[in-house]
N, C-alpha and C positions, 0 to 999 in steps of 0.2 A: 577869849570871850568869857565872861562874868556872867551869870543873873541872880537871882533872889527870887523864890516865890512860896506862896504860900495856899493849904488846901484845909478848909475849914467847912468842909461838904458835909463831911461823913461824924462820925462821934466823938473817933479819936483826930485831931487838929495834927497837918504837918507843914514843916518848915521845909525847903528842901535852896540847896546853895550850888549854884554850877561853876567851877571855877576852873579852864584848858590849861591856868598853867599847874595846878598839883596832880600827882600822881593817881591820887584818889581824886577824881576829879567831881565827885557827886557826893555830899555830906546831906544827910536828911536827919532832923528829928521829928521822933511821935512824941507827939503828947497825950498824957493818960487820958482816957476817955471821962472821966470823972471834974476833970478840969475846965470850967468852960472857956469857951474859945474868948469872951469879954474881958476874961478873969487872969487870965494864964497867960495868953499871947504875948505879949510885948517882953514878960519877963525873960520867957521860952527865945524868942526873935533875940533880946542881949546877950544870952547864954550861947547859942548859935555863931551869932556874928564874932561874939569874945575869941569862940574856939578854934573859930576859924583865923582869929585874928584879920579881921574884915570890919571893915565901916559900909555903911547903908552907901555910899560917894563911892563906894568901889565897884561897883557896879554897873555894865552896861546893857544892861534888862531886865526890866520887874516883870513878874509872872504869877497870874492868882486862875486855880479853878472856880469857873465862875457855875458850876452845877451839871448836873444834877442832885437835889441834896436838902440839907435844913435850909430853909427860908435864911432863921437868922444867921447862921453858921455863913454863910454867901455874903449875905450883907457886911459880914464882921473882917472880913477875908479882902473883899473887894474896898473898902471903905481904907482901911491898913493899907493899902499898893497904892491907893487914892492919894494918902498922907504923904506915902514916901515920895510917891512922885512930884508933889506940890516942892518935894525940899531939892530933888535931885533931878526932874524932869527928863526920864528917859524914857523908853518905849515898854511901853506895858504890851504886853504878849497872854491876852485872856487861851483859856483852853476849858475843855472841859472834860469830864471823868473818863467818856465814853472815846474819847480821842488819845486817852493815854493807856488805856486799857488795852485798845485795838493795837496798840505796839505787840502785846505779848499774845494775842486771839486773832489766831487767821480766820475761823470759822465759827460760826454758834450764836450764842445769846447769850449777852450779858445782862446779869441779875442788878440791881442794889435798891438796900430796900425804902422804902417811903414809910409809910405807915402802917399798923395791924393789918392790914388786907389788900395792899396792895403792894408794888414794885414799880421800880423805874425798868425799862430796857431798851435794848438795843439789838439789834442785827449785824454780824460783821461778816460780810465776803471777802476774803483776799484781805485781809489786814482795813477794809473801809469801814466805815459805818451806812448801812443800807437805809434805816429808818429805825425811829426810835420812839419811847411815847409813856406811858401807863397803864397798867394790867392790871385786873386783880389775880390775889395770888392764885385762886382756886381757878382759873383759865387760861393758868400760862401749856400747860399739855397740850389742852384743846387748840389754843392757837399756833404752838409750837411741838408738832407732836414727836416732830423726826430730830429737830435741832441737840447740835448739844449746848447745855443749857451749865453758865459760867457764874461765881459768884465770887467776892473777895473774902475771906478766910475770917476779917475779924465780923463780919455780918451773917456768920452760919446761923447763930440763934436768932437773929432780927427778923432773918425771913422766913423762917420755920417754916418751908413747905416740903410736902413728902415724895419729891422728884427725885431722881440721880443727880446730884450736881456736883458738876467739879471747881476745886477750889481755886481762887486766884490766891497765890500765899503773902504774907506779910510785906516779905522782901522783895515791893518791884519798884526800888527808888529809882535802878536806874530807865526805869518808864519815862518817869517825870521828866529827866534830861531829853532824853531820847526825841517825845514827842513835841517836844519846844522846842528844840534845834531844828529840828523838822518842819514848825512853822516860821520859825526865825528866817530860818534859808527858801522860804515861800514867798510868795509876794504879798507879805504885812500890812499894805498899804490900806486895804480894805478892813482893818479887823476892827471892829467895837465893842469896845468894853461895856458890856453888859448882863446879865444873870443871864444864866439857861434854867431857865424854869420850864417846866411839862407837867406843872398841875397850879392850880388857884391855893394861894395858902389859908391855912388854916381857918385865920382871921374870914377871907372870901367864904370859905365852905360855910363855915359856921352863919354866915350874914344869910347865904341861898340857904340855909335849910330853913332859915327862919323865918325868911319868906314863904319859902312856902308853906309853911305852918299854918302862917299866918293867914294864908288864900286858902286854906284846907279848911277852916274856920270859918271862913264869909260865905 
């Protein structure tokens, strides 16, 4: 078994390549955080494919995190598996952050960040995801007082909050495999490829504040 996918949620952009018959069966590239994911991808994707000595046709499954994360970074990810599939039509296998995460978190709350004041999260019992959503940062104790409270290593400084938190480390590509085999060998028939969004983007906030400015006014 083959797939191809790609995670353009977070800052740094990754490629990640699953292929049963090498020994190394799980190749991932990070791309530098500085690179945007519009800019860099595709170059990123030939260097990948080259290394591996693999074509997009070799493939039998494309795989994109469809969020939680940037707005555009999702769009840019998803739209990419979109293209390839138009050429190679095979089955797209969406997942999202907090589904590959829970591979390596039996128990706690997982962190990652959204914006200056707030967080994405999650709850995982037994390796599931219990419920998930939007916090600000200054209320995640309050809500979570007992939890242990989880975050990934290159968003230490994004979330700058003054909890205990333990790191998720750089190195959990084989996640990625892991949690997509897992839904491959499910029953796929239901999945839709679509964003996981858990907040209104920016554009949206920006539109309601100014609403109601504007009603704050009359």
């Amino acid at each position: 078994m083959k797939f191809f996918g790609l995670d353009t949620t977070r800052k740094s952009a990754k490629i990640f390549i699953y292929n049963d018959e090498k020994i190394n069966k799980t190749i991932i590239q990070i791309i530098d955080e500085n690179i945007k994911h519009s800019e860099g991808l595709f170059l990123y994707i030939e260097k990948v494919l080259f290394e591996a000595n693999m074509k997009i046709y070799d493939f039998d499954y494309l795989s994109c995190v469809v969020g939680p994360g940037s707005f555009t970074g999702i769009r840019v990810g998803m739209s990419v598996i979109k293209a390839f599939n138009k050429v190679i039509n095979k089955k797209i296998i969406p997942i999202n952050m907090f589904e590959i995460l829970s591979e390596k978190i039996k128990n706690g709350i997982i962190l990652l960040n959204s914006t200056n004041s707030t967080c994405y999260y999650a709850k995982i019992k037994n390796n599931e995801i219990q419920n998930c959503g939007l916090i600000d940062k200054k209320q995640i104790r309050e809500m979570f007082p007992s939890d242990n409270l989880y975050m990934l290593k290159e968003e230490q400084k994004l979330l700058n909050i003054e909890y205990n938190i333990n790191e998720i480390g750089d190195d959990f590509s084989e996640l990625y495999s892991k949690s997509i085999l897992k839904k491959i060998n499910s029953d796929y028939s239901n999945f839709v490829f679509e964003p996981f969004y858990l907040q209104s983007s920016q554009a949206e906030r920006n539109l309601k504040d100014e609403c109601e400015n504007s009603k704050s006014k009359i």
